[in-house]
C-alpha positions as CSV (number, residue, x, y, z in Angstrom):
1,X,0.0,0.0,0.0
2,X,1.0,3.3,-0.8
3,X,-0.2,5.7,2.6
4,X,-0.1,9.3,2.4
5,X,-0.7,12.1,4.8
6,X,-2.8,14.9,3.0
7,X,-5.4,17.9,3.4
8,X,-8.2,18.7,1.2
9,X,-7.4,22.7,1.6
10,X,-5.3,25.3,3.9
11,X,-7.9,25.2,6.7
12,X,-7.9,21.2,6.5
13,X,-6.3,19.5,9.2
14,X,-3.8,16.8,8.3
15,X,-5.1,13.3,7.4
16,X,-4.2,9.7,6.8
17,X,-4.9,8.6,3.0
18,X,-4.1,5.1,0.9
19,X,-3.6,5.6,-2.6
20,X,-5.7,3.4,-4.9
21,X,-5.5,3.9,-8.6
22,X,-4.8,7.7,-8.5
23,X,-7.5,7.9,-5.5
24,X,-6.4,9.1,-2.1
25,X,-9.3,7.3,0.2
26,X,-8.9,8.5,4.1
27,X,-8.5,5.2,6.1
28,X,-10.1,6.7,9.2
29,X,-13.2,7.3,7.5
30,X,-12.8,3.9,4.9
31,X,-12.3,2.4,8.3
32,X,-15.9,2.7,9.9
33,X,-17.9,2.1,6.3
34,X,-15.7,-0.9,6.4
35,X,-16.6,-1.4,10.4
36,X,-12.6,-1.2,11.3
37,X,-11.3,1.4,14.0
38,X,-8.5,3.3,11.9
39,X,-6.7,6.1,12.9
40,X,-6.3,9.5,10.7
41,X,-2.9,10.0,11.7
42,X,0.5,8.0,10.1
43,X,2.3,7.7,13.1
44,X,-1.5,6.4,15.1
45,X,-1.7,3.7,12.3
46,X,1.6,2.9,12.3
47,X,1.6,2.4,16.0
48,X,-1.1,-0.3,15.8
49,X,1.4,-2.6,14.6
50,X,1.1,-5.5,10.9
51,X,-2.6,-5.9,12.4
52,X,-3.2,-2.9,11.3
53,X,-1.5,-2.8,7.4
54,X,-3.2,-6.2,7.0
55,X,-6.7,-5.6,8.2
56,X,-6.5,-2.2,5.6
57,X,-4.9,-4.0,3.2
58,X,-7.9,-6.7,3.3
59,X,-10.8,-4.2,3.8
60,X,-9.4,-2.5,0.3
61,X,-9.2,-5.3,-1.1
62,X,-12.3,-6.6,-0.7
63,X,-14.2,-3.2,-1.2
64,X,-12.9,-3.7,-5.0
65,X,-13.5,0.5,-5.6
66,X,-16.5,1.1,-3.9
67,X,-15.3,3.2,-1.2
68,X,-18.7,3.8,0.8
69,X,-19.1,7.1,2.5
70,X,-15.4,7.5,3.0
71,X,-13.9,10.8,1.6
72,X,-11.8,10.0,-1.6
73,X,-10.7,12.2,-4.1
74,X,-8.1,12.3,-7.1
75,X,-4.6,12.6,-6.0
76,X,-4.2,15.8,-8.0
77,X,-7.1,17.5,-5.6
78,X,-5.3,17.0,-2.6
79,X,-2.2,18.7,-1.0
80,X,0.4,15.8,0.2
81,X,2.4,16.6,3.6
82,X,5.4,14.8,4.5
83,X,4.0,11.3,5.2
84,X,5.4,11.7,9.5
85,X,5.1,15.5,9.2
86,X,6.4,15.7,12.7
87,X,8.4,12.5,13.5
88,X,8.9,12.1,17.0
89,X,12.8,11.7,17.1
90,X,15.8,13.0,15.6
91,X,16.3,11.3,11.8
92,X,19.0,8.6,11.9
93,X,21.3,9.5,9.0
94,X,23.9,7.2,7.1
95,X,26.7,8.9,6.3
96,X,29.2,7.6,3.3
97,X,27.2,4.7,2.4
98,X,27.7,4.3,-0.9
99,X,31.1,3.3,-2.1
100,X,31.6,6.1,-4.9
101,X,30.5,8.8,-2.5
102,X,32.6,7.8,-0.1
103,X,35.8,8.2,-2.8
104,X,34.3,11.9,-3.6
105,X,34.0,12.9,-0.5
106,X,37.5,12.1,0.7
107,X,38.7,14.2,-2.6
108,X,36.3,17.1,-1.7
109,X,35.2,17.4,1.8
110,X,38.4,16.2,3.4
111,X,36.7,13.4,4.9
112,X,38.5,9.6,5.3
113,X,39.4,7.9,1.6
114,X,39.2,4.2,3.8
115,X,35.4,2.3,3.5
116,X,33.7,2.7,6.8
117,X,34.1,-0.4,9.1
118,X,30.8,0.5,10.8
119,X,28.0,3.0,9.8
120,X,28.6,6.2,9.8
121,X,25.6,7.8,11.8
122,X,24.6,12.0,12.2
123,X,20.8,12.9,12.9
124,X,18.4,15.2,11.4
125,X,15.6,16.7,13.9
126,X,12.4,17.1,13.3
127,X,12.1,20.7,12.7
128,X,14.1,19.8,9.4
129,X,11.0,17.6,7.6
130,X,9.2,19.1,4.7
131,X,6.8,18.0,2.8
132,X,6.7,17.2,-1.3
133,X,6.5,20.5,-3.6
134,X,7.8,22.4,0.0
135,X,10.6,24.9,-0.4
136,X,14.1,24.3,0.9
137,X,15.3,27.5,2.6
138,X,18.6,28.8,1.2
139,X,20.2,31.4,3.7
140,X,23.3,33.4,2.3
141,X,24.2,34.1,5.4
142,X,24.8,31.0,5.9
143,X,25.9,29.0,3.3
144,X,27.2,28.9,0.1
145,X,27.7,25.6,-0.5
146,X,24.1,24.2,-0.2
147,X,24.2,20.4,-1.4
148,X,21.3,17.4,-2.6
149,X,21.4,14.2,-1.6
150,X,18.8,11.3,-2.4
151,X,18.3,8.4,-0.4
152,X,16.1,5.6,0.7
153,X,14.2,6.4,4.0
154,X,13.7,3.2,5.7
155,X,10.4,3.7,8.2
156,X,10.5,1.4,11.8
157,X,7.3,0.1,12.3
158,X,8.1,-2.1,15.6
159,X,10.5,-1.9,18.3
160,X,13.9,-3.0,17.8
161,X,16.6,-3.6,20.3
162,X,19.7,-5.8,19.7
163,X,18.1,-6.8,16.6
164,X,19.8,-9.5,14.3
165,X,20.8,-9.0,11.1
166,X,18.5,-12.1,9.7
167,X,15.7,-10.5,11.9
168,X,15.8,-6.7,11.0
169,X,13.9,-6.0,8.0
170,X,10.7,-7.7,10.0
171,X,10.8,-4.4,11.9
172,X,10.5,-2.1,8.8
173,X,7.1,-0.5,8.7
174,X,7.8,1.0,5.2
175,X,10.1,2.7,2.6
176,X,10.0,6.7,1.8
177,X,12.0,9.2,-0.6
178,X,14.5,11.8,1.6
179,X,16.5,14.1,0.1
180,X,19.4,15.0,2.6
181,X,20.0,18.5,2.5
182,X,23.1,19.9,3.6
183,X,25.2,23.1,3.8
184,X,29.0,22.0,3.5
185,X,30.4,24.9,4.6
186,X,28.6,24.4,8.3
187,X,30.3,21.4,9.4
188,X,31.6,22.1,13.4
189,X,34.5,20.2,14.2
190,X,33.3,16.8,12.3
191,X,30.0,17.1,13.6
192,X,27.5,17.1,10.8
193,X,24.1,17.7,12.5
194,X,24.2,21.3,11.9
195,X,25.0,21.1,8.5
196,X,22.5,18.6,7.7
197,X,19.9,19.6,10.4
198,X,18.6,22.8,9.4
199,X,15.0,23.6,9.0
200,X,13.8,22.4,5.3
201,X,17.0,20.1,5.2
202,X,14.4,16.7,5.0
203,X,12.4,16.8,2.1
204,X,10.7,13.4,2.5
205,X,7.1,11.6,0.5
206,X,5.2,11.7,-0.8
207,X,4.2,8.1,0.3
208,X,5.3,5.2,2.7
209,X,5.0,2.0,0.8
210,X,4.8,-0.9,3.0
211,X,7.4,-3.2,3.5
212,X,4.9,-6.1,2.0
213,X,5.1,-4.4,-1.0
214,X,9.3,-4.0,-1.5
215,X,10.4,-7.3,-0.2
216,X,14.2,-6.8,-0.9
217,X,14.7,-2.4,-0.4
218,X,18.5,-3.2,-1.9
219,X,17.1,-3.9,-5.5
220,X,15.9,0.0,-6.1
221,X,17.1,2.8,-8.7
222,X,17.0,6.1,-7.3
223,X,18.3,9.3,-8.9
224,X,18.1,12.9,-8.5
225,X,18.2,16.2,-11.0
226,X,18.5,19.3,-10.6
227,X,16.7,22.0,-13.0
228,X,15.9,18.6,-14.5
229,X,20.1,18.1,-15.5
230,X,20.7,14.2,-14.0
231,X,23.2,14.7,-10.8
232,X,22.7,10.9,-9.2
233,X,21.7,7.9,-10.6
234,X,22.5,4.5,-8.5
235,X,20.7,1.5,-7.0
236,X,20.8,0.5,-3.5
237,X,22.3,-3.4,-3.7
238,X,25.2,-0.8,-4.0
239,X,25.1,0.7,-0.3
240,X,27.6,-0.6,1.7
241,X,25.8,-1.3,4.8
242,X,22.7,-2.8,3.7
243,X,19.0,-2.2,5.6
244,X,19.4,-5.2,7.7
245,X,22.3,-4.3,8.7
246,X,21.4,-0.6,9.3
247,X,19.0,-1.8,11.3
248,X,20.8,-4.1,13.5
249,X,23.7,-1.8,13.8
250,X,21.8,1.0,15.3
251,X,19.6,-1.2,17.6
252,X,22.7,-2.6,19.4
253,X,23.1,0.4,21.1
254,X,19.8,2.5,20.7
255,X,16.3,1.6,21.2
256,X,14.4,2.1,17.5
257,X,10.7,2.6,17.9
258,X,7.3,2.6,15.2
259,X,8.1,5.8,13.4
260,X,11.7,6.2,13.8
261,X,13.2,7.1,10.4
262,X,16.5,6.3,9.1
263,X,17.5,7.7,5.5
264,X,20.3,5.2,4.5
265,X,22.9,7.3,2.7
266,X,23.4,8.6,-0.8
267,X,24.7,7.4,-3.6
268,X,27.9,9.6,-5.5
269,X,26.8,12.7,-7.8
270,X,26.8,15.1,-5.3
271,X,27.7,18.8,-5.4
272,X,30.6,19.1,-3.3
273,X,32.0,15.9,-5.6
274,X,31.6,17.5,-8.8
275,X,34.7,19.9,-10.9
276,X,33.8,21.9,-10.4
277,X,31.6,21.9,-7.4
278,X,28.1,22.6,-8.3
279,X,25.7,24.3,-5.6
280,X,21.8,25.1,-4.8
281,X,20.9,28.7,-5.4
282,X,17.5,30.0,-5.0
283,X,15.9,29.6,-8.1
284,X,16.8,25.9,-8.6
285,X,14.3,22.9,-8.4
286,X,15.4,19.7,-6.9
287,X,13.8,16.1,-7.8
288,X,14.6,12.7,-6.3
289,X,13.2,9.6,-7.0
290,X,13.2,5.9,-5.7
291,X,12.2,3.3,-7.7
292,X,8.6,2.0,-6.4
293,X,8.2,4.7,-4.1
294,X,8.3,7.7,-6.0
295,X,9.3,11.1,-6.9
296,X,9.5,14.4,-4.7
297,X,9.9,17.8,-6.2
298,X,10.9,21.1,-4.0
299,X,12.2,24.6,-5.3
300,X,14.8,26.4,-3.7
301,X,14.1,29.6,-1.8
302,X,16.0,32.8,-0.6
303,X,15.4,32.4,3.1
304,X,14.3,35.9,3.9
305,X,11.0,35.1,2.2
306,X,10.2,33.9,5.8
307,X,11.6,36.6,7.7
């Protein structure tokens, strides 16, 4: 299933949605024609656990189109949000986890030219989240080297602690689109989260597929462009620390929960890695895409529009 969280107009709150066949049908509503107690809220629904996904997935199913008194309307009516517009914790990043990035960023960004023994992990907070067709903020004062980075987000849908590699990917709720945002020129000692945690920085959507639905998340194209000129174009069997592994890694030492997020690195193409380097300006439009997910768009903005 492909779940959403939309609003039908500016004064509309925010709302759960599945997408069937260019349809966004709310699940809360779809929930009591179909005598189910669903939640309007992503992170509510996610909390309930594979019950949940299954019971929805079976109640559409059987339905067959005929969506009762529940609101549905064409995807083009509706305005999507980030599908966790709020997530309750920090976003687990990946740094260097691609094998090609990793080589362009030890020539450009002075980082270590030796593969990673163990994932490389920064966070993003929540203030940083934005949804698809939302601006990213670009503040001169600042930055000047604002960079894109696409990548998988991988959703936790159950708790994991010391989780096992063979186990992990049982705890993945679903798979997102997250384009990691970050100002080079703000790094603090090696410590990324300021460069990669301002707000805007997490352009993330414009769906969570369920994990049912992408058995094996290291089979995936995903590219980005900028002004619609091709900067990445990879697959994820090419990360180095695969999902599982992700997964496992971080449990060993921190508790994940239904709702965490971790976006699982980028592949090379970025603008730091380019010669010459290439950067976001205001004015620009960025696009990444993952392969069964789908695409997010967001334009570049000079940040004193929100002043």
């Amino acid at each position: 299933m492909k779940l959403v969280t939309y609003k039908t107009d500016v004064e509309a709150g925010a709302r759960l949605g599945v997408i069937e066949d260019g349809i966004v049908v709310d699940v809360a509503g779809f929930g009591e024609a179909s005598g189910l107690d669903l939640p309007s809220r992503m992170l509510d629904f996610i909390d309930l656990g594979p019950v949940a996904v299954r019971q929805l997935r079976e109640a559409l199913h059987l339905a067959d189109g005929d969506w009762g008194n529940a609101l549905a309307l064409p995807i083009e009516t509706v305005t999507l949000l980030a599908p966790i517009p709020r997530p309750r914790k920090n976003i687990f990043g990946i740094g260097l986890n691609y094998l090609d990035h990793v080589t362009e960023s030890a020539k450009a960004l002075d980082t270590d030219d030796a593969l990673p023994k163990e994932p490389v992990v920064f966070s993003k907070p929540p203030t940083s989240v934005v949804g698809p067709n939302d601006p990213v903020r670009h503040d001169a004062d600042m930055t000047q080297q604002l960079d894109w980075e696409v990548e998988l987000a991988v959703i936790i849908g159950t708790t994991a602690s010391h989780a096992p590699r063979e186990n992990a990917l049982k705890h993945v709720f679903g798979y997102s689109v997250m384009i990691d945002i970050s100002a080079r020129d703000n790094r603090r000692a090696g410590q990324w989260i300021f460069s990669k945690g301002m707000d805007t920085f997490a352009p993330f959507g414009p769906c969570i597929v369920t994990a049912d639905e992408i058995p094996d998340p290291q089979q995936l194209d995903l590219w980005l462009t900028v002004n619609g000129v091709e900067k990445q174009r990879s697959n994820t069997a090419k990360m180095l620390f695969k999902v599982d592994e992700l997964i496992s890694d971080l449990s060993r030492g921190i508790t994940l929960e239904p709702g965490d997020i971790i976006a699982s690195g980028t592949p090379e193409g970025v603008g730091a890695g380019r010669d010459p380097q290439e950067w976001l300006w205001p004015g620009d439009v960025i696009e990444a895409h993952v392969e069964g997910i789908g695409t997010i768009r967001h334009p570049v903005i000079n940040a004193t529009k929100f002043a």
